[in-house]
C-alpha positions in Angstrom: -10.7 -24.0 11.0 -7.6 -26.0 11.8 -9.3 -29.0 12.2 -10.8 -28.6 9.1 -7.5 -28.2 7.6 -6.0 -30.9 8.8 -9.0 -33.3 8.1 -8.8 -32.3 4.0 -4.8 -31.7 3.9 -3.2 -34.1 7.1 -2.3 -33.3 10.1 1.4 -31.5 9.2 -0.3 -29.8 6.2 -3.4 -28.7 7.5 -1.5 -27.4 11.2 1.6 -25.6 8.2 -1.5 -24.0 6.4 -3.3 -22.5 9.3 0.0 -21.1 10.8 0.1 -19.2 7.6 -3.5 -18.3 7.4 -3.4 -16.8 11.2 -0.3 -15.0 10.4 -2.2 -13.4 6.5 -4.0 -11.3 9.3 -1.0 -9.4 10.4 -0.3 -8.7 6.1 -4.0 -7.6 5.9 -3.6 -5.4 9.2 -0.1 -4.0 7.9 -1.4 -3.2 4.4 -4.9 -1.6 5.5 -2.6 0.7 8.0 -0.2 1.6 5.3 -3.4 2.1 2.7 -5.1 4.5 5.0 -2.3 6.2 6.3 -0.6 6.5 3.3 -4.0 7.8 1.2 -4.5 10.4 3.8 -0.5 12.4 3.7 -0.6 11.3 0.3 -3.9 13.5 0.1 -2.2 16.3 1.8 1.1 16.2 -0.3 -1.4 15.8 -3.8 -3.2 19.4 -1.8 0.5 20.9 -1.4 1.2 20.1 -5.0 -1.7 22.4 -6.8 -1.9 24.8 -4.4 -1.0 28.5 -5.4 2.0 28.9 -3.3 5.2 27.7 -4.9 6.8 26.8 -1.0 4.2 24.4 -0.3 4.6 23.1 -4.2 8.4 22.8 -3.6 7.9 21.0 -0.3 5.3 18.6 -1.9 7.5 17.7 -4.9 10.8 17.0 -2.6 8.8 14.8 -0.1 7.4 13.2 -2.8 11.6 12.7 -4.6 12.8 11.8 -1.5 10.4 8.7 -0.6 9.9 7.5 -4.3 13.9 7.8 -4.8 14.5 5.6 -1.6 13.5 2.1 -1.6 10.8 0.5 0.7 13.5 -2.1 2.0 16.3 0.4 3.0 13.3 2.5 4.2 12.2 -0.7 6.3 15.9 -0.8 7.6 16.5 2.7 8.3 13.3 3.0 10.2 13.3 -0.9 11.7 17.1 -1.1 12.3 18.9 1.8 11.9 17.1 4.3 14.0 16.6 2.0 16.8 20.4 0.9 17.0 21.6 4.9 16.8 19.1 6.4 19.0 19.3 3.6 21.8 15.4 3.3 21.6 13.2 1.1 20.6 10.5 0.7 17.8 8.5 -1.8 17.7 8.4 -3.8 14.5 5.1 -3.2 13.5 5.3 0.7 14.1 8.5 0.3 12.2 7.0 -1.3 9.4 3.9 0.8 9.4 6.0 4.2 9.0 7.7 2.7 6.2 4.8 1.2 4.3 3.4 4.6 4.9 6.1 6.6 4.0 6.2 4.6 0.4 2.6 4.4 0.1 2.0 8.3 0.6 4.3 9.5 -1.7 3.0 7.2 -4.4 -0.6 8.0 -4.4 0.0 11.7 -3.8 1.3 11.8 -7.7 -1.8 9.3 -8.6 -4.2 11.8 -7.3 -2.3 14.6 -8.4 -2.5 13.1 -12.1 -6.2 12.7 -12.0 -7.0 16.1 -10.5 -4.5 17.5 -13.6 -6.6 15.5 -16.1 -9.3 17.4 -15.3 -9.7 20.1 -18.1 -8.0 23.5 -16.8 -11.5 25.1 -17.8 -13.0 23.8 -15.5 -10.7 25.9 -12.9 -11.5 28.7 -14.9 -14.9 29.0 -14.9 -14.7 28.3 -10.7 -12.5 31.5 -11.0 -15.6 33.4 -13.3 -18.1 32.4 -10.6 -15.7 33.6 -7.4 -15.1 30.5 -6.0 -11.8 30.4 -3.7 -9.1 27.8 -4.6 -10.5 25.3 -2.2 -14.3 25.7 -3.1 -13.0 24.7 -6.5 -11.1 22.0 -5.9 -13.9 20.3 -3.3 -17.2 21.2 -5.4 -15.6 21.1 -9.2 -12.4 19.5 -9.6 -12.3 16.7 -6.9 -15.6 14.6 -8.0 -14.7 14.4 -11.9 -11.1 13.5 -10.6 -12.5 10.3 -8.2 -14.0 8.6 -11.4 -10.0 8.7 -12.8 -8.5 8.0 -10.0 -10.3 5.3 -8.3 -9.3 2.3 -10.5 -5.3 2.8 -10.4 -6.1 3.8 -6.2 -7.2 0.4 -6.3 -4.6 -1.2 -8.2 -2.2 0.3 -5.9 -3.5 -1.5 -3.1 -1.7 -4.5 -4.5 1.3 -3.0 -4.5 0.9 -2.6 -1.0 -0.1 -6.1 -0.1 3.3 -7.1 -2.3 5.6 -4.4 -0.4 4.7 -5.8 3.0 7.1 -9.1 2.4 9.7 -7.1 2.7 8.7 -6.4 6.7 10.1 -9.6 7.5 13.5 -8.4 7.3 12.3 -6.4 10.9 10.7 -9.2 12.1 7.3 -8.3 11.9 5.2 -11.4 12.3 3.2 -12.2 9.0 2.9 -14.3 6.4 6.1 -13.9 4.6 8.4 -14.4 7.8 6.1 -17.1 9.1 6.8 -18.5 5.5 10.3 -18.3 6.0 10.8 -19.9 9.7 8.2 -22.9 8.2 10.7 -23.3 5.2 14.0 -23.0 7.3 12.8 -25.1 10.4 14.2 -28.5 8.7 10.6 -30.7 9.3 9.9 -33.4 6.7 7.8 -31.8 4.4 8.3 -28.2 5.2 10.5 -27.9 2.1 10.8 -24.5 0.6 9.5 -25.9 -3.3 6.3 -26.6 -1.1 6.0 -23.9 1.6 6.8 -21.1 -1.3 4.2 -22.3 -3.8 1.4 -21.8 -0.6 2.8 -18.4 0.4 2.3 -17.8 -3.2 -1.1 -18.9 -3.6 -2.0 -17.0 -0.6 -0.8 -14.0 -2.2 -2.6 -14.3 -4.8 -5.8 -14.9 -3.5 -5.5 -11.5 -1.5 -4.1 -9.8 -4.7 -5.8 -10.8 -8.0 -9.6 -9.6 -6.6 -8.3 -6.2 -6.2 -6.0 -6.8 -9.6 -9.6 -7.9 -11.5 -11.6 -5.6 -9.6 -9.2 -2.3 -10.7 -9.0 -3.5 -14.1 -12.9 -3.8 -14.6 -13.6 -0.3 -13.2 -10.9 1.3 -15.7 -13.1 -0.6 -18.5 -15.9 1.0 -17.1 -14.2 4.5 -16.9 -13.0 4.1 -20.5 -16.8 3.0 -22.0 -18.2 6.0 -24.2 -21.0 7.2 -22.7 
């Protein structure tokens, strides 16, 4: 791949632009993690929210304050930095980063989900309740699979979100594109300018975020045809 590289954009370029491909990996790996980690508390929490009992409601809906209320990058510096320097231990930057993307992510999709399982007319919970269902029979076999079909498309647009909020890792020293980006742009080497290492991060970006972007945006059409 590098060769290749090299052979269409020189030697310098082509070496500059597989450095930053190899490190897009560790954004991929980082945004997967915090997808999937994140999608499954956030599934809990969105549980917590509709369920009968106010306690678990009231725990849901501060969880769900506290992480939208803080920003990723103090999250990222609380969990990255501060932790590490007051505890004496230490975290390695990609758990670090992990937690926080996590932490963010969860507490975001938990009110996505929670909004599509609301749209769902309240009759439909009633007529569980006619036929003796429990709360959770309900929920799995009525109110979750007309909820998916909403909540898919801006599940998916989220993702990018995602992709975006792991540029802030950097700041921790997790090793992906953005701080890869940064030591190429501050290393001082003819040609490694920032006007011209930027524009490439950017393009990179983009390539990993406007398929999911298009790809959200064409299912909510669907969602939204009459039938």
């Amino acid at each position: 791949m590098t060769d290749i590289l090299q052979w269409v954009f020189g030697s310098f370029y082509g070496n500059m632009i597989s450095i930053l491909l190899s490190a897009t990996q560790w954004t991929i790996y980082l945004s997967l993690a915090a997808f999937v980690g994140g999608g499954l508390i956030g599934l809990l929490f969105t549980i917590f929210k509709i369920a009968p009992s106010r306690w678990l409601q009231r725990f849901a809906t501060g969880y769900i304050w506290l992480f939208q209320s803080i920003p990723l990058l103090m999250l990222l510096f609380l969990i990255g930095l501060g932790i590490p320097a007051f505890f004496k231990i230490d975290i390695p930057a990609w758990l670090a980063a992990g937690i926080a993307l996590t932490l963010f992510t969860s507490a975001y999709m938990s009110e996505v989900w929670r909004g599509a399982l609301e749209s769902v007319s309240v009759g439909q919970w009633e007529g569980g309740r006619a036929l003796s269902l429990t709360f959770t029979e309900i929920l799995w076999f009525v109110i979750a699979p007309q909820a998916l079909r909403i909540a898919t498309p801006p599940t998916v647009g989220f993702m990018v979100q995602v992709i975006k909020g792991t540029s802030m890792a950097y700041i921790i020293d997790f090793n992906d594109l953005m701080r890869w980006g940064k030591k190429i742009a501050n290393s001082q080497l003819d040609g490694a300018e920032p006007f011209i290492v930027y524009p490439i991060m950017a393009i990179i970006y983009f390539a990993l975020c406007f398929p999911l972007s298009y790809w959200s945006k064409s299912m909510e059409r669907k969602a939204n045809e009459p039938k």
